[in-house]
VMD Tcl script that draws the C-alpha trace (Angstrom):
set ca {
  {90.02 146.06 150.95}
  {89.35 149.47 152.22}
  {85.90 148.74 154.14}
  {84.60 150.08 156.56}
  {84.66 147.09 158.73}
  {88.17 146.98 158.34}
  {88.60 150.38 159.16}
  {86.90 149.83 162.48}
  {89.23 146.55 162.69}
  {92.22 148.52 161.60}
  {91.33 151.40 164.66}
  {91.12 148.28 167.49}
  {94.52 147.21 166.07}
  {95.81 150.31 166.27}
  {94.54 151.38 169.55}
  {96.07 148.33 170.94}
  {99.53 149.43 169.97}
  {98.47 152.48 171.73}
  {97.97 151.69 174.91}
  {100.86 148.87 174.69}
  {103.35 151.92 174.20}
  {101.50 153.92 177.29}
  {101.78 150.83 179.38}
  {98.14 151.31 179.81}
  {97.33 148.11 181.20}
  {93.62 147.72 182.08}
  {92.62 149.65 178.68}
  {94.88 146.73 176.86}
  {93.30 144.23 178.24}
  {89.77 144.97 177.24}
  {91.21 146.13 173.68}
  {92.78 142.36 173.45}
  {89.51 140.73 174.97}
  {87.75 142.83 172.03}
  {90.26 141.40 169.52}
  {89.67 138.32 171.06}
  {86.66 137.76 170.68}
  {85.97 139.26 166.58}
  {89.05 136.42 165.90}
  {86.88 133.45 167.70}
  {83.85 134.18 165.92}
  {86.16 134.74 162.49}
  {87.47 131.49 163.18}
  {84.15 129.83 164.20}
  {82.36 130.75 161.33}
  {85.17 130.89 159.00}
  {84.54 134.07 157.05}
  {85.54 138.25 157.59}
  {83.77 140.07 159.61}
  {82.06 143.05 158.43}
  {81.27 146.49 160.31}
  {77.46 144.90 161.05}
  {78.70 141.88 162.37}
  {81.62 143.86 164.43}
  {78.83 146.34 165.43}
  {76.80 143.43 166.43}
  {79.27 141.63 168.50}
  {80.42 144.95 170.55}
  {76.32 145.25 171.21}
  {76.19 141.83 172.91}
  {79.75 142.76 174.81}
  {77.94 146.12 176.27}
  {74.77 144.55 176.93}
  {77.02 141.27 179.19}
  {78.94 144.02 180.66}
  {75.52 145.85 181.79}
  {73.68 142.84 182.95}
  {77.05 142.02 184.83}
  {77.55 145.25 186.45}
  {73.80 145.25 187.88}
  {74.22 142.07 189.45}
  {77.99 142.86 190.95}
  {75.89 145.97 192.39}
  {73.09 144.44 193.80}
  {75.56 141.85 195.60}
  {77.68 144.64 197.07}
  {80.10 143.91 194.51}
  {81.38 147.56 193.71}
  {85.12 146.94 192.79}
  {83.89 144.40 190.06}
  {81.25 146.62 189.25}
  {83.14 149.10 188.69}
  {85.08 146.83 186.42}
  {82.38 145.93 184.29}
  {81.64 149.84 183.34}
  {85.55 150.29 182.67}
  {85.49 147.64 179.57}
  {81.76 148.80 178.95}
  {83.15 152.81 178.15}
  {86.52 151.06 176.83}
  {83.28 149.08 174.21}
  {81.43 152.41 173.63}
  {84.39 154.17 172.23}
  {83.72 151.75 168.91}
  {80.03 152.06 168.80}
  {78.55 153.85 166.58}
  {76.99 157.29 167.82}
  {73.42 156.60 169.26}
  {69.85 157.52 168.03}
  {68.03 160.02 170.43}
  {64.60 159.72 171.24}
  {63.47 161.74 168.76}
  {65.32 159.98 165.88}
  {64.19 156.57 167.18}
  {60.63 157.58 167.37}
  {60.61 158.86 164.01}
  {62.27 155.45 162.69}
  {59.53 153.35 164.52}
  {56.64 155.32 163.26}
  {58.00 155.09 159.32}
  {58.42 151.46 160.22}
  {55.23 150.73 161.85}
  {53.41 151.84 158.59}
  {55.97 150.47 155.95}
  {55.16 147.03 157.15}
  {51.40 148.10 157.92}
  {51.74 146.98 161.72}
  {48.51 146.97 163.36}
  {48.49 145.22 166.33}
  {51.67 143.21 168.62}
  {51.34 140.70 166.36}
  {52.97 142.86 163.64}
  {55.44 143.45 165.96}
  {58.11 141.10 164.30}
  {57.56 142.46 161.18}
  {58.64 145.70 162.37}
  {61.60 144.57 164.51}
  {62.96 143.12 161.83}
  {62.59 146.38 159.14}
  {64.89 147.97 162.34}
  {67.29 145.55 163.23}
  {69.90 146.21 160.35}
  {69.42 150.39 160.70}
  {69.79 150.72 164.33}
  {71.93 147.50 165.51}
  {74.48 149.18 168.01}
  {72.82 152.81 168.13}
  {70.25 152.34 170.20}
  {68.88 149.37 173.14}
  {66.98 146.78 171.46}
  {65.15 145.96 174.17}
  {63.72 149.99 174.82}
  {62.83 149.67 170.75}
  {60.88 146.28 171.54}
  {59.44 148.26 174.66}
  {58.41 151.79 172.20}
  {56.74 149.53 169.50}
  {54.82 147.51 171.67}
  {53.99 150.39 173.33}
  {52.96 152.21 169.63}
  {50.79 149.13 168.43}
  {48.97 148.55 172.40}
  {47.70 152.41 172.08}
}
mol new
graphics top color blue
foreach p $ca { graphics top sphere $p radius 0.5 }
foreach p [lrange $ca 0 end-1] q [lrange $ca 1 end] { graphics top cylinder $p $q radius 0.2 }
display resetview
């Protein structure tokens, strides 16, 4: 089972060793609370996970870590602040590379009239075409942002 999923699998593994031989502490830790968490949600839902799903769960670990950073900020939080971004470039290092602005654009408009999308109502319909191609390469919430913006104009 040489897939990419396990690939990505096989590099946290790996990595872990890694930084157990440097003695690199605070990079093991977020390594293990990655591994962590892809074995809960193997053993929640009882099946393998695949690169999407692996992809998908890393997403929701950088997007906690953002929202959690902000808020240590805006309390005067810095040290766990600075925490937060730590594990959230620790995260990125297994993300795919992101879409720039031009290749997102380009993605929204082919979507926007694949699915015929006319107004915000359509705006599901397009979300959804997206979802799959750009899950972990770009925000989701600046895509929900550039299409309603597309289908308001």
């Amino acid at each position: 089972m040489t897939t990419e999923a396990s690939q990505l699998k096989s590099r946290l593994q790996e990595d872990v060793k890694i930084a157990m031989r440097a003695q690199d502490k605070a990079k093991l830790g977020v390594l293990r609370m990655i591994m962590a968490s892809l074995k809960q949600y193997e053993v929640d839902t009882r099946s393998i996970l695949d690169d999407e799903k692996i992809i998908a769960l890393l997403d929701k670990m950088l997007k906690q870590r953002r929202e959690s950073s902000e808020q240590y900020k805006a309390a005067g939080r810095e040290e766990l602040a600075g925490k937060e971004l730590f594990e959230q470039t620790i995260i990125q290092n297994y993300m795919p590379t992101l879409l720039s602005e031009e290749e997102l654009e380009m993605m929204i408009k082919k979507a926007i009239d694949q699915v015929q999308a006319t107004t915000v109502k359509d705006m599901g319909k397009v979300i959804n075409l997206l979802k799959p191609l750009i899950q972990g390469r770009a925000d989701m919430k600046m895509l929900s942002d550039q299409i309603k913006g597309k289908l308001t104009a």
